[in-house]
Each structure stands twice: as C-alpha cells, then as structure tokens.
C-alpha positions as MATLAB code, in Angstrom:
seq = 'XXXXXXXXXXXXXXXXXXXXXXXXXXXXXXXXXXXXXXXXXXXXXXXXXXXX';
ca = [
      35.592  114.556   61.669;
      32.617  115.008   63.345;
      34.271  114.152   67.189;
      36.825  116.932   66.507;
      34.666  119.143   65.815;
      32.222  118.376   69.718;
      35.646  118.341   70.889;
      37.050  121.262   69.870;
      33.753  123.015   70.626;
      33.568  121.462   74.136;
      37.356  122.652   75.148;
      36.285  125.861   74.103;
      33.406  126.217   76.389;
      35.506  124.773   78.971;
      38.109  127.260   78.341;
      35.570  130.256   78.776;
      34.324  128.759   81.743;
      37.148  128.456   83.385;
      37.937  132.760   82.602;
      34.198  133.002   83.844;
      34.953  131.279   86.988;
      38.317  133.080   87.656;
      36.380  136.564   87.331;
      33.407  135.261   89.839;
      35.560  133.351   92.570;
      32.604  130.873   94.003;
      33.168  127.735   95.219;
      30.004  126.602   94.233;
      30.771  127.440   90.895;
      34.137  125.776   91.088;
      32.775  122.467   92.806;
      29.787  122.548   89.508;
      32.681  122.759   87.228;
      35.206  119.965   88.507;
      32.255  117.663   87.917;
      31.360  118.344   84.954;
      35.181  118.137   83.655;
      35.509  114.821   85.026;
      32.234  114.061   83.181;
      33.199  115.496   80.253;
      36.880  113.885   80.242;
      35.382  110.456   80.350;
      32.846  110.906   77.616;
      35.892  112.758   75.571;
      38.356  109.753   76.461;
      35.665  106.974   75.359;
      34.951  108.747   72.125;
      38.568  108.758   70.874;
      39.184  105.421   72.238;
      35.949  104.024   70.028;
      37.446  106.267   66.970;
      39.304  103.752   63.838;
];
C-alpha cells in the first residue's frame, strides 16, 4: 500500500508540473523535466516490478 500511495503522490506532482510548465513555456524547464520523468519512470517501473 505504501508504493501506491509515492505513486499516486509522484503522478500528481508530475501532473502540476507539467500545468506549471505549460503556463511558463522554457525550454530549460522542459529539458529539467523530461529527465526527471525518465528518472522517475524507471524508479516507478522497478518498484512495481519488485511488488508480490
């Protein structure tokens, strides 16, 4: 229960980033954000993987 809940929180924070980022229109911003998606996918994708 307690990976739903880092996931749920973490989509949620990616969500408002993403309005955040649509309002402010920098690339720098943008380029900051793709990696920390990817980042964030993997560590996502290997917790649910390791979950029984």
């Amino acid at each position: 229960m307690k990976n739903d809940k880092v996931i749920g929180v973490l989509l949620l924070v990616l969500a408002i980033s993403t309005i955040v980022g649509m309002v402010i229109e920098n690339a720098t911003f943008w380029l900051i954000y793709n990696y920390i998606t990817i980042v964030l996918s993997v560590i996502i994708g290997i917790s649910l993987l390791k979950q029984k």
